[in-house]
N, C-alpha and C positions, 0 to 999 in steps of 0.2 A: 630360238636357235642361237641369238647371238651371245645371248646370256651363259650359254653353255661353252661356243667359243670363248665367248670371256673367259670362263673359269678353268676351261683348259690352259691357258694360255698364261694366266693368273699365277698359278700352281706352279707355273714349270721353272726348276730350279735354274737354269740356264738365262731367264728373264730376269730372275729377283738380281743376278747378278750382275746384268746386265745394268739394270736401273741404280748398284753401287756401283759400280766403275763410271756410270756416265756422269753418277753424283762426285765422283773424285775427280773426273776429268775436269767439272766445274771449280773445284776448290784446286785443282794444280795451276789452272790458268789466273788463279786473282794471288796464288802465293807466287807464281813467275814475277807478276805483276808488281809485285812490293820487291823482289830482288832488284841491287845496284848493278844491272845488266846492263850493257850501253853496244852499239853496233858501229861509233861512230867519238867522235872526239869532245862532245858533249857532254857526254856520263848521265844521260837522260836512258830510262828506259823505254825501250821500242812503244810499246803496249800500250796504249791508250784509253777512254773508257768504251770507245766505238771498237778499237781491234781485239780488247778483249770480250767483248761482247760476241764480235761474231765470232771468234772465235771457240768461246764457249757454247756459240748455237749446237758446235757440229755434234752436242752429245747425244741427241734423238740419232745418229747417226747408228749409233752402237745399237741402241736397245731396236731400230728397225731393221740391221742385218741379221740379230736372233732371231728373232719374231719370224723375220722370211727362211732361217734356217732352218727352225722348228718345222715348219710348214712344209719345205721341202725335202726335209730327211724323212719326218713322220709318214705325211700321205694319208692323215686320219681325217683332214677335213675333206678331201678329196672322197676316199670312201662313203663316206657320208652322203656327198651327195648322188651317189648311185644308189644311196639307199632311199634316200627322203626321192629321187625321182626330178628333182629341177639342177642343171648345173648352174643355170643365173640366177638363182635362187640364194645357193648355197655361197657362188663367188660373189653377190653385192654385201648377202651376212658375212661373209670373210675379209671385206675390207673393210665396212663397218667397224668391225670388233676389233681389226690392230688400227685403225684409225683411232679410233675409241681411247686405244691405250697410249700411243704415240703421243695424244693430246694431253690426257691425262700425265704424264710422265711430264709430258713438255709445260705444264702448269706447275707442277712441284719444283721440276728444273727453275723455273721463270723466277720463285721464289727466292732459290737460293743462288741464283746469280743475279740478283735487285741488292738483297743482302751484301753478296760480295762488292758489289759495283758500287755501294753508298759506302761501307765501310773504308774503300781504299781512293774512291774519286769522289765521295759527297756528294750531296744532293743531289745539286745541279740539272740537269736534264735527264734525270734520270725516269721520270713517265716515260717520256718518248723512246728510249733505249730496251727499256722492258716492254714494252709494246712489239719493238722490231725484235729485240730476242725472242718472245711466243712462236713471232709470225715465220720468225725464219725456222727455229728449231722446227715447229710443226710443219713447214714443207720441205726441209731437208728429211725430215724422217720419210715422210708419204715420199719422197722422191726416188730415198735409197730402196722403201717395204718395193714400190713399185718395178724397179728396173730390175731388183733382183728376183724378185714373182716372174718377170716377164723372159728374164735372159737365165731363168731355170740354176740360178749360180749368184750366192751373194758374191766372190770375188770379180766374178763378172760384171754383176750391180754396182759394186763400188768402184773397181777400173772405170766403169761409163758415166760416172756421177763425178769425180775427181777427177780424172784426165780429159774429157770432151771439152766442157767449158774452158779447160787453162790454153786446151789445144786450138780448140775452133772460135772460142768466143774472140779472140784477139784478131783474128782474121776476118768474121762477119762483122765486128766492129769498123775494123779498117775498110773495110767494102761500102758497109753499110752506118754508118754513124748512130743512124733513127734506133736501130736496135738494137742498142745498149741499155734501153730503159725495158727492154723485153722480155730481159733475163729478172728469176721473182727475186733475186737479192735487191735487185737495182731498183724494181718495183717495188719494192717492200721500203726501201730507204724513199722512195718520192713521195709515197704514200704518208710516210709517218713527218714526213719533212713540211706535208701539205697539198699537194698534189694529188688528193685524197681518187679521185675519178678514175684519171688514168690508171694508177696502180693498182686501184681495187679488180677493175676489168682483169688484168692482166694476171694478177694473183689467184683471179675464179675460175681464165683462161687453164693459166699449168695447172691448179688443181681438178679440173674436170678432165687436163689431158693426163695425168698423173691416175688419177681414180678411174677410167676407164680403160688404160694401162694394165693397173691391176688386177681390176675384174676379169678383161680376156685373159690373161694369165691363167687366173684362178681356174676361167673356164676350159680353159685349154689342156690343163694339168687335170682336172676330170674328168677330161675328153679320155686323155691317153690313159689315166686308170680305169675308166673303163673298158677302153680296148683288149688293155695289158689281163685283166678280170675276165671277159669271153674267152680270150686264147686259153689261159689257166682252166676256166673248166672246159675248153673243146677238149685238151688234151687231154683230162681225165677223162673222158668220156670216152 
């Protein structure tokens, strides 16, 4: 089943596209990076090799609002599972398979922003940088496939992935200090910084709330196809 969602998914001219533009989003952010841009009386460029790094994460971003677009326009994995007879069957194979791919994308990404990032800041700490890019591209992807599965709308998905955090995280921080390290970016940086325990918890934490997220989505959107399927043939009937 999943192999079939792969190749569905594989094929679709809307992904491959996907996977160039998120590959050009990486090469715009390391040629910003070499421009005499300066914000300030320095003549330094902003960009760093950390802020162009996460910067460059956000391009799983792209190819995981297709992926939930496809999904949501189509409604062929959802049929499916009124046919095959399990809908948590069908929704843990459906997050499997753009998981699958998110990862896969987010390893080719990984490459060519290692590439970029020695080419224009060297060596230097460049393990540990490529490690936090994987880790974040791959939960910014699963984060946007999820919200937008869940909120039936990638513009929705990504309103709630880019405006929550800038909204509320600055607030629960000021309330709450401790849970700043809670958020998986912040995890992800303690993580790779050395703080190897905490961050790991934390990063299995959002991706188990992120992947069951999904699922009930999944299952929920083959709930309503089948509903939307009985009324279709009551009516004929």
């Amino acid at each position: 089943m999943i192999k079939t969602l792969l190749y569905k998914d594989a094929t679709a001219r809307p992904l491959r596209i996907a996977c160039m533009a998120a590959a050009c989003w990486v090469i715009v952010v390391y040629a910003v990076a070499l421009m005499p841009i300066s914000m300030d009386a320095s003549g330094n460029n902003p960009l760093n090799d950390a802020s162009s790094m996460t910067l460059a994460s956000q391009t799983t971003v792209i190819i995981a609002a297709v992926l939930a677009n496809i999904e949501i326009r189509s409604g062929e994995t959802m049929m499916a599972a009124l046919i095959a007879g399990s809908r948590c069957r069908m929704a843990c194979a459906l997050m499997a398979e753009k998981v699958a791919i998110i990862l896969i994308a987010g390893l080719l990404l990984t490459v060519l922003n290692t590439v970029g990032n020695g080419i224009i800041y060297g060596i230097g700490d460049i393990g540990r940088l490529t490690f936090q890019y994987l880790l974040l591209a791959a939960m910014n992807g699963i984060a946007v496939l999820s919200l937008s599965l869940f909120a039936r709308s990638v513009l929705l998905g990504l309103s709630v992935y880019v405006f929550v955090p800038i909204l509320l995280k600055p607030f629960i921080v000021y309330l709450i200090p401790a849970m700043n390290g809670l958020f998986y970016p912040d995890a992800i940086r303690a993580m790779t910084e050395g703080h190897s325990l905490v961050g790991m918890l934390v990063l299995i934490l959002w991706l188990f709330v992120f992947l069951i997220m999904g699922c009930a989505a999944a299952s929920s959107m083959s709930s309503v196809a089948g509903m939307t399927y009985s009324r279709q043939r009551a009516n004929i009937r």
